[in-house]
LOMARMI-242148 format. One line per 5 residues: their letters; for each residue x negated, y, z of N, C-alpha, C, O. Coordinates in nm, 3 decimals. Layout:
<senus>
a	X/Y/Z/X/Y/Z/X/Y/Z/X/Y/Z; ...
</senus>
This chain:
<senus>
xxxxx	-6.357/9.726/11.196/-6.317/9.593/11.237/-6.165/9.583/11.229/-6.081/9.660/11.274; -6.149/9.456/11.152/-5.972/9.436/11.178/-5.911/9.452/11.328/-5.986/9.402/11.413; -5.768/9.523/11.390/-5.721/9.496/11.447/-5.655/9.314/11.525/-5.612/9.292/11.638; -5.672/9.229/11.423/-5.604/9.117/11.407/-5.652/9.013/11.562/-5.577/8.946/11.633; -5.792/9.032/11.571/-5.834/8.949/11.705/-5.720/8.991/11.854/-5.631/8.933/11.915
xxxxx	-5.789/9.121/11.860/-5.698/9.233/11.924/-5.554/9.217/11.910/-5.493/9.222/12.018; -5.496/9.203/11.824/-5.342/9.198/11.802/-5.294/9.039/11.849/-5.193/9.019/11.917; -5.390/8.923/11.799/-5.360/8.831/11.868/-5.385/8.777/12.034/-5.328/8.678/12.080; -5.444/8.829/12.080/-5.483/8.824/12.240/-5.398/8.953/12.296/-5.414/8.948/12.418; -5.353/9.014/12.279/-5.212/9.082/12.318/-5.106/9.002/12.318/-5.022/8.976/12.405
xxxxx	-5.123/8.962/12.194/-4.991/8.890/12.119/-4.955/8.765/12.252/-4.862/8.797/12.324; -5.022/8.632/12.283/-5.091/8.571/12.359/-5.049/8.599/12.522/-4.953/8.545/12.576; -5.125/8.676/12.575/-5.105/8.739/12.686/-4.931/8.770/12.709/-4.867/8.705/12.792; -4.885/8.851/12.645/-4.785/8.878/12.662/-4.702/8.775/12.645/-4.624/8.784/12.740; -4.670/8.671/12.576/-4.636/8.577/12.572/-4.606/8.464/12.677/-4.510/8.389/12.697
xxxxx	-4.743/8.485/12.740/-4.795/8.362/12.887/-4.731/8.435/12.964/-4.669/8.373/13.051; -4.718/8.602/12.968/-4.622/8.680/13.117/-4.464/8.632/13.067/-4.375/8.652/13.149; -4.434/8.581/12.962/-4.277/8.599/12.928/-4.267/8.451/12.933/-4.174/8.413/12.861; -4.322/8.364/12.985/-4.285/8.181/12.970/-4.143/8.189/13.061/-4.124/8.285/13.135; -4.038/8.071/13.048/-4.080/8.004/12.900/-3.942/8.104/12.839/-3.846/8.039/12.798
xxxxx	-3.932/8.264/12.833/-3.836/8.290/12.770/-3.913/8.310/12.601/-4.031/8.283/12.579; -3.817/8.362/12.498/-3.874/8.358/12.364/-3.891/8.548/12.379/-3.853/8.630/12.462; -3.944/8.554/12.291/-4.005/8.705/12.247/-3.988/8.776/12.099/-4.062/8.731/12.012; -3.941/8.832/12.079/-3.901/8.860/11.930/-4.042/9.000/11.896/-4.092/9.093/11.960; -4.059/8.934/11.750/-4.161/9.029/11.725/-4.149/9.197/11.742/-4.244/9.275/11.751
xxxxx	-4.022/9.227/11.742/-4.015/9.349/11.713/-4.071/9.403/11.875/-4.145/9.499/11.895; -3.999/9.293/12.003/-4.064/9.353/12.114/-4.210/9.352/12.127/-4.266/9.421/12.211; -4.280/9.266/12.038/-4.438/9.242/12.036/-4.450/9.370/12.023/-4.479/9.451/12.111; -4.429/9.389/11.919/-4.453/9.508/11.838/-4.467/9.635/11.906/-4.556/9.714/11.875; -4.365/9.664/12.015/-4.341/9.797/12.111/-4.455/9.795/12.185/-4.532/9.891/12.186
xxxxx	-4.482/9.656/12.272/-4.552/9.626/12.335/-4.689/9.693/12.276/-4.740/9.794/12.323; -4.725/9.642/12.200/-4.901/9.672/12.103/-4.875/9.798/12.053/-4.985/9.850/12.029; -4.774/9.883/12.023/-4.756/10.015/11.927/-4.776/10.002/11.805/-4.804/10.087/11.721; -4.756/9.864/11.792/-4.768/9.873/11.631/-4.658/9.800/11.536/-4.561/9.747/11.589; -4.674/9.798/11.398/-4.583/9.777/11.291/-4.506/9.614/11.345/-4.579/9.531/11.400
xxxxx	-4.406/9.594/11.330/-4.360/9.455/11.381/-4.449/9.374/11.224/-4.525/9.281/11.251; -4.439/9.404/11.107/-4.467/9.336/10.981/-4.642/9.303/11.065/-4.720/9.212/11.037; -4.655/9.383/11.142/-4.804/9.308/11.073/-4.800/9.205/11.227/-4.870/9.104/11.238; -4.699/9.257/11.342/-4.735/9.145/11.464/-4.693/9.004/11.399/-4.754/8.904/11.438; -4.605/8.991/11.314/-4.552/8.867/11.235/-4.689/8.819/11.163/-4.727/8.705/11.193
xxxxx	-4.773/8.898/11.066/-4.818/8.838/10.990/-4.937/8.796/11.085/-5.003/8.699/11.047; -4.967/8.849/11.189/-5.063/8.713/11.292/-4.976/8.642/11.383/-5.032/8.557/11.453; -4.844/8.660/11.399/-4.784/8.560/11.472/-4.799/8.452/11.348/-4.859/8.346/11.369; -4.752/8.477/11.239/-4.725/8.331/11.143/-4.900/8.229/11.133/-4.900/8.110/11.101; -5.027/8.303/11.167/-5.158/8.281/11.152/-5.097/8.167/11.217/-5.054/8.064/11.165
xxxxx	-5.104/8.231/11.439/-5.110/8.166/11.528/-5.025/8.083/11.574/-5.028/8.043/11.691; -4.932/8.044/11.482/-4.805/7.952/11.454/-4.848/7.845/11.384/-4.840/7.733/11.435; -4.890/7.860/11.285/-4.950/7.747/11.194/-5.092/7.696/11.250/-5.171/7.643/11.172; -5.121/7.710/11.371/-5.231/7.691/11.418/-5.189/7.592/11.557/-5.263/7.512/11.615; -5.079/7.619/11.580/-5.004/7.578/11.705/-5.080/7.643/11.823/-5.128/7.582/11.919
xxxxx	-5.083/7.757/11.806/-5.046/7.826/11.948/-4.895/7.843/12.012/-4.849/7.799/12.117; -4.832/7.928/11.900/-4.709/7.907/11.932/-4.576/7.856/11.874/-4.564/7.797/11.766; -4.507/7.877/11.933/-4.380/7.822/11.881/-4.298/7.918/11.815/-4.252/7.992/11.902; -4.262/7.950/11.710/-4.142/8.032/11.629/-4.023/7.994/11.586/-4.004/7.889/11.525; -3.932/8.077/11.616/-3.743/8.054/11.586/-3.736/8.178/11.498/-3.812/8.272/11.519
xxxxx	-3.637/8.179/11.389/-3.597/8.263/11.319/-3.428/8.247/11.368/-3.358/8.150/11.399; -3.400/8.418/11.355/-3.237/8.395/11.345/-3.207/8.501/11.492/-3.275/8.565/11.571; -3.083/8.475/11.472/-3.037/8.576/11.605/-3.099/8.544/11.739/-3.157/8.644/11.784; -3.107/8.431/11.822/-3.162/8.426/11.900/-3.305/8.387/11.866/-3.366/8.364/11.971; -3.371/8.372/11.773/-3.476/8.364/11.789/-3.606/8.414/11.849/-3.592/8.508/11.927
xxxxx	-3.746/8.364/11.827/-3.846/8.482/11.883/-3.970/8.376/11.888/-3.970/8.273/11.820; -4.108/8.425/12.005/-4.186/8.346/11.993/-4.210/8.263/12.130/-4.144/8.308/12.223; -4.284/8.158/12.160/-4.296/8.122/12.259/-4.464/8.037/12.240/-4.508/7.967/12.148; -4.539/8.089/12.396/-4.662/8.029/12.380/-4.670/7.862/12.399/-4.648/7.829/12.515; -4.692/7.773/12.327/-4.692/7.627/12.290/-4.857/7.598/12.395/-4.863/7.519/12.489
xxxxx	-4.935/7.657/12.361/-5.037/7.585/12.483/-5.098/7.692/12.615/-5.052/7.806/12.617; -5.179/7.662/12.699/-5.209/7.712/12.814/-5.304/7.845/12.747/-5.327/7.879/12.631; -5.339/7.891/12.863/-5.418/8.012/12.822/-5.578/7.919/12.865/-5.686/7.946/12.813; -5.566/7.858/12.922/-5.697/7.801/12.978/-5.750/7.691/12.820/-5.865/7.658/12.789; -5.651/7.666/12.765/-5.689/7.566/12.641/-5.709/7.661/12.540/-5.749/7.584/12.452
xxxxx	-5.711/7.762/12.493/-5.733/7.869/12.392/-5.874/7.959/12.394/-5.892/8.072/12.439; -5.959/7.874/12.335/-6.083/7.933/12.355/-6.066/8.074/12.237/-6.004/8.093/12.132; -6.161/8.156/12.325/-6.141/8.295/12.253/-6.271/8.318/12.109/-6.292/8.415/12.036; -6.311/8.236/12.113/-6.390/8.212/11.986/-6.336/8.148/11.866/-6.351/8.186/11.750; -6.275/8.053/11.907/-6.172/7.960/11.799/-6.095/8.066/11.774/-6.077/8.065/11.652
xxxxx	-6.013/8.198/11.843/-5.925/8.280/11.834/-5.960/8.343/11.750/-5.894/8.369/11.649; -6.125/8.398/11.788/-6.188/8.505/11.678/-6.209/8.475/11.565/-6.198/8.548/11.467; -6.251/8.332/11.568/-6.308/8.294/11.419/-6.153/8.286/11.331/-6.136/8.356/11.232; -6.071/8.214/11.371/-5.931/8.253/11.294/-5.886/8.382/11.240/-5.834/8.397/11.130; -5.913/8.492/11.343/-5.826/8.631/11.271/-5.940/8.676/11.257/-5.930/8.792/11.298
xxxxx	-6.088/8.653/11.212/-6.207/8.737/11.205/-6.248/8.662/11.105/-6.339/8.626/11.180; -6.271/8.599/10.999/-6.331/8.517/10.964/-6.466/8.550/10.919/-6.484/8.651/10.853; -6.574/8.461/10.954/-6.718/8.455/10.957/-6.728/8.575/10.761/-6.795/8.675/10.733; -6.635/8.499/10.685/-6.748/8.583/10.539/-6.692/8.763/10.547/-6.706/8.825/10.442; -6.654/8.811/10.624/-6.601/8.900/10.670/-6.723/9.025/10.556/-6.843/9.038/10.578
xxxxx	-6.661/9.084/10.464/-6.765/9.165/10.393/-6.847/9.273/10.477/-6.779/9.314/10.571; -6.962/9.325/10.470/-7.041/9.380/10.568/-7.066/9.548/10.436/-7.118/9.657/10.459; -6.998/9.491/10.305/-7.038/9.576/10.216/-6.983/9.709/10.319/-7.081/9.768/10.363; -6.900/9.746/10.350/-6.913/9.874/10.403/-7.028/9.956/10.535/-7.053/10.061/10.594; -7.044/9.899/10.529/-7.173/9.904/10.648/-7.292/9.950/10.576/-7.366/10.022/10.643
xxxxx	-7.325/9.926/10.465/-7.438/9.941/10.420/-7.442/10.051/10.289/-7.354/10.095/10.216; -7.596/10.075/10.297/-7.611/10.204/10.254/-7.700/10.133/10.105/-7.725/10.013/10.093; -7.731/10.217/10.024/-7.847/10.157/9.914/-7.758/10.132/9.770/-7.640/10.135/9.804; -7.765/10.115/9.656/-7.693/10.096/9.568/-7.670/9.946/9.554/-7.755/9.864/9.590; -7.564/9.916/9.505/-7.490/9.804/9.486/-7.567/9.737/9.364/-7.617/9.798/9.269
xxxxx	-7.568/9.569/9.388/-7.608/9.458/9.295/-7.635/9.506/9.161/-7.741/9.528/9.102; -7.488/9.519/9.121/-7.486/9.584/8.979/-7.544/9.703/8.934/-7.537/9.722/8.813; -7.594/9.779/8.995/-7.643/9.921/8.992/-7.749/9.929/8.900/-7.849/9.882/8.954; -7.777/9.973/8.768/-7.866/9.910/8.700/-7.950/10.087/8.716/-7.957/10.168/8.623; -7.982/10.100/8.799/-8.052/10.243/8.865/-8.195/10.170/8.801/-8.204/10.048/8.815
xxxxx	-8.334/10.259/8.717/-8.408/10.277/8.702/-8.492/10.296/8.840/-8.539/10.192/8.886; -8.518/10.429/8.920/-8.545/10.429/8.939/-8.542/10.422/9.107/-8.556/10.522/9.177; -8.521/10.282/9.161/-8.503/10.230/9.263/-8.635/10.249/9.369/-8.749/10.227/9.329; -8.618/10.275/9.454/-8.703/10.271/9.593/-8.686/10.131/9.624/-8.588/10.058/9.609; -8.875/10.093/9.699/-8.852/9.952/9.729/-8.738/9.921/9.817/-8.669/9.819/9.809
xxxxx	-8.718/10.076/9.951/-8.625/10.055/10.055/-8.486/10.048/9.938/-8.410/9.952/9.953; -8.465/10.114/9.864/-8.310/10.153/9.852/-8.311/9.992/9.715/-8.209/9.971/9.649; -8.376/9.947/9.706/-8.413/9.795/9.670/-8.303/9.663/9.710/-8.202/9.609/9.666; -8.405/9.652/9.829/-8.374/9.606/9.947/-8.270/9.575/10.081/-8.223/9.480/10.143; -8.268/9.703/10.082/-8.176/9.765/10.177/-8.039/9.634/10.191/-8.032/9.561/10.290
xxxxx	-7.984/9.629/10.125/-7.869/9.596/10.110/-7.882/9.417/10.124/-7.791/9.354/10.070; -7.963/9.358/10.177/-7.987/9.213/10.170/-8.036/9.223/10.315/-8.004/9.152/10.410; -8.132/9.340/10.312/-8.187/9.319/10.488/-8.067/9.331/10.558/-8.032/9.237/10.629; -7.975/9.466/10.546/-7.877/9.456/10.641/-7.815/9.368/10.668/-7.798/9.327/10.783; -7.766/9.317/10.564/-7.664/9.201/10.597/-7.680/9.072/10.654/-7.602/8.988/10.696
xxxxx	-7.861/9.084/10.638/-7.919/8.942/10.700/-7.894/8.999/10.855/-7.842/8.931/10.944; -7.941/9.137/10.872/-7.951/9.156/11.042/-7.783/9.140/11.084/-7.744/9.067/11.176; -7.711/9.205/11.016/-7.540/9.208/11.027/-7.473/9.044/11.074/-7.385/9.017/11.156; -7.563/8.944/10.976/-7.487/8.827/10.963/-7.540/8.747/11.118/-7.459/8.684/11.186; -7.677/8.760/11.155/-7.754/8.713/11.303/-7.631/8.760/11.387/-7.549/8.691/11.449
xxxxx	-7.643/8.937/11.369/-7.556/8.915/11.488/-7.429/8.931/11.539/-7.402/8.982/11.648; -7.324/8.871/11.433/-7.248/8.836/11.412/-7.244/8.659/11.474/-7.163/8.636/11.564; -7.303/8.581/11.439/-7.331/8.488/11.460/-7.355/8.475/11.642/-7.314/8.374/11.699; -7.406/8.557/11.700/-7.451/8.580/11.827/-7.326/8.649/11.889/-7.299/8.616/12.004; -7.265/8.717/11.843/-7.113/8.773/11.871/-7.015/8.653/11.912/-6.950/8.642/12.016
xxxxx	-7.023/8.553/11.782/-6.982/8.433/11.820/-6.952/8.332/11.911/-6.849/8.293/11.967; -7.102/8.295/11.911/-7.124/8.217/12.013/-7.097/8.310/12.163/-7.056/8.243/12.257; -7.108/8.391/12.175/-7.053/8.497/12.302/-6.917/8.434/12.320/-6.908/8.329/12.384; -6.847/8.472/12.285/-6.701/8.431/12.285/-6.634/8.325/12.269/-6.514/8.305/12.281; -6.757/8.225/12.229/-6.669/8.107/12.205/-6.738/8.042/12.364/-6.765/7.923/12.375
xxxxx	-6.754/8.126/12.460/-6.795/8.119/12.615/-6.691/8.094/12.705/-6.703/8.036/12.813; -6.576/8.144/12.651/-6.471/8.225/12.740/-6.333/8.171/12.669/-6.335/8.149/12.548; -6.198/8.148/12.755/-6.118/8.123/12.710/-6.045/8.222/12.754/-6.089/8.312/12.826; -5.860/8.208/12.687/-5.765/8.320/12.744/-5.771/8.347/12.895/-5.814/8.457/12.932; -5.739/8.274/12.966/-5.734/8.229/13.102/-5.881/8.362/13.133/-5.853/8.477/13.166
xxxxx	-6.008/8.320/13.118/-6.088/8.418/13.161/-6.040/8.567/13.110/-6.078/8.667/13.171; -5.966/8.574/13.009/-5.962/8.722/12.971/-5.865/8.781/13.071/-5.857/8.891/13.125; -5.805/8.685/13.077/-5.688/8.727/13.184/-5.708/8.745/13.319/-5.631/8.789/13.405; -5.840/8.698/13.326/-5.837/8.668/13.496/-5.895/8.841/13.496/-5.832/8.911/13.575; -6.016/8.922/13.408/-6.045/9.049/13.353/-5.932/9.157/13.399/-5.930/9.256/13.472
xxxxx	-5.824/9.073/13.306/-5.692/9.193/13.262/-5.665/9.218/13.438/-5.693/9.327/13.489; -5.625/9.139/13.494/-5.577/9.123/13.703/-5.715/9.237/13.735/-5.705/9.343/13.795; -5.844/9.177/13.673/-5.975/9.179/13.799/-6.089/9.246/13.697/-6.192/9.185/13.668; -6.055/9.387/13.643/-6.162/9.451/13.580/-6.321/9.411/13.637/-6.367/9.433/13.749; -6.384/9.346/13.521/-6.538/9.391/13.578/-6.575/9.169/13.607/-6.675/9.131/13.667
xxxxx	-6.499/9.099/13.565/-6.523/8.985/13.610/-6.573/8.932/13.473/-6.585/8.810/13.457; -6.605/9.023/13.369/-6.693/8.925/13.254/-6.829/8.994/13.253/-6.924/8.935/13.202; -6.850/9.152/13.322/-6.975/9.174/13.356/-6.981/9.119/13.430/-7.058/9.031/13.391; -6.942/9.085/13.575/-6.964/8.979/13.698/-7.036/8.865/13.664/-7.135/8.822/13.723; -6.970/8.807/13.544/-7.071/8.680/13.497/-7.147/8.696/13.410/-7.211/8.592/13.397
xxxx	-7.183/8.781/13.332/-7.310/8.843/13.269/-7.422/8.878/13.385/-7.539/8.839/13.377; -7.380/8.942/13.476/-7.496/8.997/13.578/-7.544/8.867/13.684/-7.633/8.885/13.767; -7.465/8.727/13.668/-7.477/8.661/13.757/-7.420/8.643/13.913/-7.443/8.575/14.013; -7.342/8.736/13.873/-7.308/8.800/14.019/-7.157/8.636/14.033/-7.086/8.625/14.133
</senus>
């Protein structure tokens, strides 16, 4: 799975603790442990999306443009996840082109069933998340155990 969902709900979070000062990627970057090039290349996603706000230049940096409560975490996912997301690595069986003689019905097959079961529940992944906004992830990050809490009914 891409890092990119993950990198943007860090990204996000940290952002909403730093209002309303600006944030320069490179501190994103320390923050997450990772490459500043790639915290940019989902800051520029979630910029052109208007989450946030971006300055270039000496004082520049980022700043979060809407609430955490207005940022549903499904709209989040489907942006840095996108649905045609290839499943080819997942699966076992020879490839389309494979002009293999002597094919097994499974090793046939294989490669259409998975992706039908892959693509369901993916789809069900989805709709999971598009349950919940930042604001709930956050309330998590304070209060471990409050998205099983509402799974269990509790």
């Amino acid at each position: 799975m891409k890092l990119d969902f993950s990198v943007a709900v860090h990204s996000l979070l940290y952002l909403d603790a730093h209002r309303p000062n600006k944030v320069a990627s490179r501190e994103l970057a320390q923050s997450l442990h990772l490459n500043p090039v790639m915290i940019r290349n989902i800051l520029s996603v979630l910029h052109k999306q208007g989450y946030l706000i971006g300055t270039v230049g000496k004082n520049g940096g980022y700043q979060l443009e809407k609430l955490l409560g207005d940022i549903n975490l499904g709209d989040l996912y489907d942006l840095t996840i996108p649905p045609s997301l290839s499943y080819a690595r997942f699966i076992t069986g020879p490839s389309k082109n494979d002009e293999q003689v002597n094919k097994s019905a499974i090793a046939a097959n294989i490669s259409e069933t998975l992706t039908d079961l892959f693509t369901v529940a993916d789809r069900q992944y989805r709709a999971y998340y598009h349950r919940y906004t930042m604001a709930d992830l956050k309330e998590d990050l304070h209060h471990h155990g409050t998205f099983l809490a509402k799974e269990a009914g509790l």
